[in-house]
PyMOL commands that place a pseudoatom at each C-alpha (Angstrom):
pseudoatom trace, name=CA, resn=UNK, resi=1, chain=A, elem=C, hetatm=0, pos=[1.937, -7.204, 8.700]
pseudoatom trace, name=CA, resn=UNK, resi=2, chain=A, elem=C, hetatm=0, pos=[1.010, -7.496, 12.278]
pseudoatom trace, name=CA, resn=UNK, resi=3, chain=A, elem=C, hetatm=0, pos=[-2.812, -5.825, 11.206]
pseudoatom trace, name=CA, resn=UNK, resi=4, chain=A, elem=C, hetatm=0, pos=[-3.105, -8.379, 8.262]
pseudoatom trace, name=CA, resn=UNK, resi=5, chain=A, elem=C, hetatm=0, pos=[-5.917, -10.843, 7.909]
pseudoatom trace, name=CA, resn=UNK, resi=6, chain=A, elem=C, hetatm=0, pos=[-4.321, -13.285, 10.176]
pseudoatom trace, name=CA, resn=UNK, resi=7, chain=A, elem=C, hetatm=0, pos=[-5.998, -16.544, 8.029]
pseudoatom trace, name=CA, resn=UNK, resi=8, chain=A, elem=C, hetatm=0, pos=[-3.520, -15.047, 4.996]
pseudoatom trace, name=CA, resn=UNK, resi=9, chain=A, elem=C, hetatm=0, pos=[-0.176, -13.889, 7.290]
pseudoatom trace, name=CA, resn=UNK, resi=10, chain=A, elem=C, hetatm=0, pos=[-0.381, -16.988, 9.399]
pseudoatom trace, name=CA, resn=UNK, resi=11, chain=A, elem=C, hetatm=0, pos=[-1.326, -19.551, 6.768]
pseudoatom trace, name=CA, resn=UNK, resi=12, chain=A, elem=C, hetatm=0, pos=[2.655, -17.853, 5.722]
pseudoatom trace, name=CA, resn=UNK, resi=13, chain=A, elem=C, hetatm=0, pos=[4.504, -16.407, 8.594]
pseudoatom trace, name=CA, resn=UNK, resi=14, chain=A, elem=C, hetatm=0, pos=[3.182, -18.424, 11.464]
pseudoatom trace, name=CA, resn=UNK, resi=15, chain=A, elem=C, hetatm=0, pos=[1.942, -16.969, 14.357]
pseudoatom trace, name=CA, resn=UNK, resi=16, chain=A, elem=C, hetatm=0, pos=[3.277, -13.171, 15.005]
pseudoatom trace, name=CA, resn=UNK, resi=17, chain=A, elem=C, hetatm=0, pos=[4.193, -14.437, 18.772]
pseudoatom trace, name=CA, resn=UNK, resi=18, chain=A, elem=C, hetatm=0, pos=[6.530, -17.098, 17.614]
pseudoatom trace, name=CA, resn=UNK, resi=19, chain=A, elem=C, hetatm=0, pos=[7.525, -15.805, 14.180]
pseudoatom trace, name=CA, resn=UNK, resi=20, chain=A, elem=C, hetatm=0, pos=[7.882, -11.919, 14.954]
pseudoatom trace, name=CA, resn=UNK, resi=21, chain=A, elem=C, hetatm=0, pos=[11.134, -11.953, 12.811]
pseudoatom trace, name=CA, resn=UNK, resi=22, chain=A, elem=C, hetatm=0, pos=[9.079, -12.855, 9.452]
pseudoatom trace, name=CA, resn=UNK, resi=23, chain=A, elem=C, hetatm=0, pos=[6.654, -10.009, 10.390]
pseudoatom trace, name=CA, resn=UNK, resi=24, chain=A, elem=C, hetatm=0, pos=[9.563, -7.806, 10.288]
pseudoatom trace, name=CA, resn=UNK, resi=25, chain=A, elem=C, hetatm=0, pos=[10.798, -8.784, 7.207]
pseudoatom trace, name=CA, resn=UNK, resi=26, chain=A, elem=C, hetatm=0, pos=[7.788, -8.509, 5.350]
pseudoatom trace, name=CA, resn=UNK, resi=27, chain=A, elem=C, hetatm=0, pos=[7.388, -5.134, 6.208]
pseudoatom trace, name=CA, resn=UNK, resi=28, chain=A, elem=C, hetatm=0, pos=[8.640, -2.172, 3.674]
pseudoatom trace, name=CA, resn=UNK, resi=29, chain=A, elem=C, hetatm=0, pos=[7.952, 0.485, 6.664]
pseudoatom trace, name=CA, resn=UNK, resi=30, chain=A, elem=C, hetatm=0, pos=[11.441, 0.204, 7.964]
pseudoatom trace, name=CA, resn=UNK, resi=31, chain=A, elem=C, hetatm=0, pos=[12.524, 0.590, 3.551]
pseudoatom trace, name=CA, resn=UNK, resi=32, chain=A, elem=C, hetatm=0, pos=[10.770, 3.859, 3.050]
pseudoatom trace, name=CA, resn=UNK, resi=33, chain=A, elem=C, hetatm=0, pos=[13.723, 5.921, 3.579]
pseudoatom trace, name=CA, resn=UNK, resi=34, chain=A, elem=C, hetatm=0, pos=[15.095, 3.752, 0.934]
pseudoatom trace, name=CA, resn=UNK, resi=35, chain=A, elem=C, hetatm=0, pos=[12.873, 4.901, -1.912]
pseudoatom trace, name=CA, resn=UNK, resi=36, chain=A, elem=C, hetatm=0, pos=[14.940, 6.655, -5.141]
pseudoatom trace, name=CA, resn=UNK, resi=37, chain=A, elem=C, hetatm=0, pos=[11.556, 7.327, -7.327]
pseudoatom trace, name=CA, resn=UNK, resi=38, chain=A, elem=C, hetatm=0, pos=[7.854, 9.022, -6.141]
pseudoatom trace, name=CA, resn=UNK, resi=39, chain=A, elem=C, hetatm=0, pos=[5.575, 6.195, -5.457]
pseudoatom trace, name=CA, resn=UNK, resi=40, chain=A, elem=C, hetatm=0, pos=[1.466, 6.389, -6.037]
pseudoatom trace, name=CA, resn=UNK, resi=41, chain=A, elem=C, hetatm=0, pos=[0.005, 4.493, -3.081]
pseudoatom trace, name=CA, resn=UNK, resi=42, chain=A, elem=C, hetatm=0, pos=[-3.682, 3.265, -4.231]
pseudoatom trace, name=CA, resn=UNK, resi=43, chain=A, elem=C, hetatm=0, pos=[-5.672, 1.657, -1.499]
pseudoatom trace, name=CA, resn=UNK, resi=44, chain=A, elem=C, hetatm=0, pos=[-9.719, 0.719, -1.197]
pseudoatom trace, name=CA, resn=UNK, resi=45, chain=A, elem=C, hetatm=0, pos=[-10.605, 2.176, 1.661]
pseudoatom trace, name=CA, resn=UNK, resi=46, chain=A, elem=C, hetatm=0, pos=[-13.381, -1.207, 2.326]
pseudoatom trace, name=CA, resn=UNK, resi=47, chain=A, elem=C, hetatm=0, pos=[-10.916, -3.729, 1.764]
pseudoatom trace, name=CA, resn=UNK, resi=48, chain=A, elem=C, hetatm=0, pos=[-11.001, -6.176, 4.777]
pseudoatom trace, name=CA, resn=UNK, resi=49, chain=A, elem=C, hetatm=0, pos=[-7.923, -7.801, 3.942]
pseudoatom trace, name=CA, resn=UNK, resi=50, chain=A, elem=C, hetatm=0, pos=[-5.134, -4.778, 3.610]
pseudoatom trace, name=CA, resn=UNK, resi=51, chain=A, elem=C, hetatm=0, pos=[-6.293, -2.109, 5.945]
pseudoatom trace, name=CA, resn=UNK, resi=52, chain=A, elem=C, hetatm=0, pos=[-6.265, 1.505, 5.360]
pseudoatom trace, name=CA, resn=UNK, resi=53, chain=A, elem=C, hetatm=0, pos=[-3.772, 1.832, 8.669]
pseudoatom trace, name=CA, resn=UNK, resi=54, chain=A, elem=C, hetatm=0, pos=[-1.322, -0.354, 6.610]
pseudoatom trace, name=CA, resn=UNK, resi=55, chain=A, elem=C, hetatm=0, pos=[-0.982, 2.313, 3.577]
pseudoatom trace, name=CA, resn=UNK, resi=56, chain=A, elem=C, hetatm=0, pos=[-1.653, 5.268, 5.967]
pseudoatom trace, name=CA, resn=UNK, resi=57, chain=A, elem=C, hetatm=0, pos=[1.877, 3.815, 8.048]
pseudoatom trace, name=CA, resn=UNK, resi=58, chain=A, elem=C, hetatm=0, pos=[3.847, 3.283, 5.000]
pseudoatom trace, name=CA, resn=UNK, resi=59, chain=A, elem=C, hetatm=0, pos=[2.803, 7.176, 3.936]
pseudoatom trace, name=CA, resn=UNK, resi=60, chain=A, elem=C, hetatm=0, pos=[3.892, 8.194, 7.170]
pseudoatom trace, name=CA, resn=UNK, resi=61, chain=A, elem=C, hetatm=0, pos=[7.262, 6.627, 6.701]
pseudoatom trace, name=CA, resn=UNK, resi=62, chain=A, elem=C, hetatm=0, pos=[7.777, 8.012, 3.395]
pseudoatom trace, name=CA, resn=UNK, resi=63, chain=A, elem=C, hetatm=0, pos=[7.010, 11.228, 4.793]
pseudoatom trace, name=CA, resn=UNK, resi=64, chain=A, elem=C, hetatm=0, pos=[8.762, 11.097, 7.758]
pseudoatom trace, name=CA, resn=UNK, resi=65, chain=A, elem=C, hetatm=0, pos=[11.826, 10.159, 4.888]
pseudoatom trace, name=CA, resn=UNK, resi=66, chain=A, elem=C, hetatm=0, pos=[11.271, 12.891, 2.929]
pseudoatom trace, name=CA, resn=UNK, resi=67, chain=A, elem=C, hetatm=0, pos=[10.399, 10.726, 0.040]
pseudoatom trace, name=CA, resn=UNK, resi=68, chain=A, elem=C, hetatm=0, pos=[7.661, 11.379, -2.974]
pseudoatom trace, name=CA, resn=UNK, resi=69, chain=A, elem=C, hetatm=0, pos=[4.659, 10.253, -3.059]
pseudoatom trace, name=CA, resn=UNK, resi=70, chain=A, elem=C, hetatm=0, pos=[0.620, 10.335, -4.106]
pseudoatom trace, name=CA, resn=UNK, resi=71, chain=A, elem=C, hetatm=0, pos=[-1.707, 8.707, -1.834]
pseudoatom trace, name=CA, resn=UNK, resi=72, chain=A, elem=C, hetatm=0, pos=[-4.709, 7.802, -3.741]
pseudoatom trace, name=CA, resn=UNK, resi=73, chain=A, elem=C, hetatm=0, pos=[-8.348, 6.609, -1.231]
pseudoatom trace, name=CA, resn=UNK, resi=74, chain=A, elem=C, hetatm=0, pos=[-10.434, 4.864, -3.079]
pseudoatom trace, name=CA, resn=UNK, resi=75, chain=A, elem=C, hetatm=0, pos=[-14.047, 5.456, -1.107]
pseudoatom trace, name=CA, resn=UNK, resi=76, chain=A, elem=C, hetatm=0, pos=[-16.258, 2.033, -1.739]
pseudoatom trace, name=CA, resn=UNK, resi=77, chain=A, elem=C, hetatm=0, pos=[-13.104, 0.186, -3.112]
pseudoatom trace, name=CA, resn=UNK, resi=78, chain=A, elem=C, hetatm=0, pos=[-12.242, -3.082, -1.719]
pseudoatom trace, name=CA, resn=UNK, resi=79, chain=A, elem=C, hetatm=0, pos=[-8.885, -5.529, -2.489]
pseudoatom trace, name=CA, resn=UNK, resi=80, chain=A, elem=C, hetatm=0, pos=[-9.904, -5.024, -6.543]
pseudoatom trace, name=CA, resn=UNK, resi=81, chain=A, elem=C, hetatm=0, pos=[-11.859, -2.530, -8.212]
pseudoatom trace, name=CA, resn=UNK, resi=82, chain=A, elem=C, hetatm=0, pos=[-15.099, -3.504, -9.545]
pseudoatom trace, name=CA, resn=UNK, resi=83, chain=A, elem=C, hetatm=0, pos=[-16.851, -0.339, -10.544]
pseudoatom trace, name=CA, resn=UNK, resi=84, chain=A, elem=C, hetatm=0, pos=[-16.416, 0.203, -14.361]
pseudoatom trace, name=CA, resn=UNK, resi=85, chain=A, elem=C, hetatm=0, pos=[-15.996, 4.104, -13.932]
pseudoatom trace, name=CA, resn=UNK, resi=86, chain=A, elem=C, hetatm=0, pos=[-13.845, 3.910, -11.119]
pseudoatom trace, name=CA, resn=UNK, resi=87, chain=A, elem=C, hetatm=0, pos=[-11.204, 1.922, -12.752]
pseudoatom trace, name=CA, resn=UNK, resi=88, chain=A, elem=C, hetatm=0, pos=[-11.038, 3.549, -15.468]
pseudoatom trace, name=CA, resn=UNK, resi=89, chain=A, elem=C, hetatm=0, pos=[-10.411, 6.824, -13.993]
pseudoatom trace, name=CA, resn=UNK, resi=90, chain=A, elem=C, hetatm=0, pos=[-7.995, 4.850, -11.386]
pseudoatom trace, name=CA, resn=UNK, resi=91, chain=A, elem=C, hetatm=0, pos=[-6.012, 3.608, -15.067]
pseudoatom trace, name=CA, resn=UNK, resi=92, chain=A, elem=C, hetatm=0, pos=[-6.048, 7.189, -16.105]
pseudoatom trace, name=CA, resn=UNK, resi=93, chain=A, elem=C, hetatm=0, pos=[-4.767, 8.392, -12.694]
pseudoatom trace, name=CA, resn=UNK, resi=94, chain=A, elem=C, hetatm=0, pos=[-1.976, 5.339, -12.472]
pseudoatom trace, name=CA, resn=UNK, resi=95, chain=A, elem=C, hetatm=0, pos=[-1.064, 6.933, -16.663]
pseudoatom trace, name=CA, resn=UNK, resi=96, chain=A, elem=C, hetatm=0, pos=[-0.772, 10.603, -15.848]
pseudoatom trace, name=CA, resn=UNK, resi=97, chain=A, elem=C, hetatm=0, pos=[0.909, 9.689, -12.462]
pseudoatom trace, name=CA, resn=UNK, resi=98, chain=A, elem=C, hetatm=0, pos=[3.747, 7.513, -14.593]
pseudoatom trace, name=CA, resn=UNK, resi=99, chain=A, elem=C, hetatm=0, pos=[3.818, 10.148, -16.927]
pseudoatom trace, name=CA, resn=UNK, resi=100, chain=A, elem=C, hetatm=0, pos=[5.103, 12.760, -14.904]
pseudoatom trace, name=CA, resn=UNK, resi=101, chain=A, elem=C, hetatm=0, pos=[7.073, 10.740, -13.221]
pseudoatom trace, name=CA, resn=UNK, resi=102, chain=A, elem=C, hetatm=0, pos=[8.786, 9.421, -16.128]
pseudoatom trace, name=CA, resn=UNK, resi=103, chain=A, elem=C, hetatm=0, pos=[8.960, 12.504, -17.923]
pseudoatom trace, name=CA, resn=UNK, resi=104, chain=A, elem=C, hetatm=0, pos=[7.353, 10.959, -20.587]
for i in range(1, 104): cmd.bond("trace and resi %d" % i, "trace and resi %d" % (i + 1))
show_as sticks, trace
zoom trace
């Protein structure tokens, strides 16, 4: 949480200086090892508010874990997807994902 926009994190957390214990708790990097089910990580790769660094970490940890899951880039994609193609092939990515994962 330490890389998010700080108007958001420290409008909620206070400052990471004085509050470093609410940064830690907000964080589900230290959790990955926790994980039971695969996971589908989507991120916009232009969204100035959640940075790619933040899903690329949490991979890492999953990884690092050994636990399942799809890491999905979206190139041009900000905090929401606006492109009318893109989201719906995103929806039909997110469907076969659960899918297999569900056994369904």
């Amino acid at each position: 949480m330490r890389l998010y926009d700080t108007h958001w994190k420290e409008r909620y957390l206070g400052h990471p200086d004085v509050q470093a214990s609410a940064y830690e708790k907000c964080s589900l990097v230290a959790h990955a090892h926790r994980l039971e089910r695969p996971l589908m990580l989507v991120h916009g790769l232009s969204d100035d508010n959640v940075l790619p660094v933040h899903m690329l970490r949490f991979s890492a940890a999953l990884l690092a874990a050994g636990r399942p899951h799809t890491v999905l880039p979206l190139p041009g994609a900000s905090h929401l997807v606006t492109q009318e193609e893109v989201a719906a092939n995103l929806l039909r990515l997110e469907l076969d994902f659960l899918e297999k994962t569900l056994n369904v």
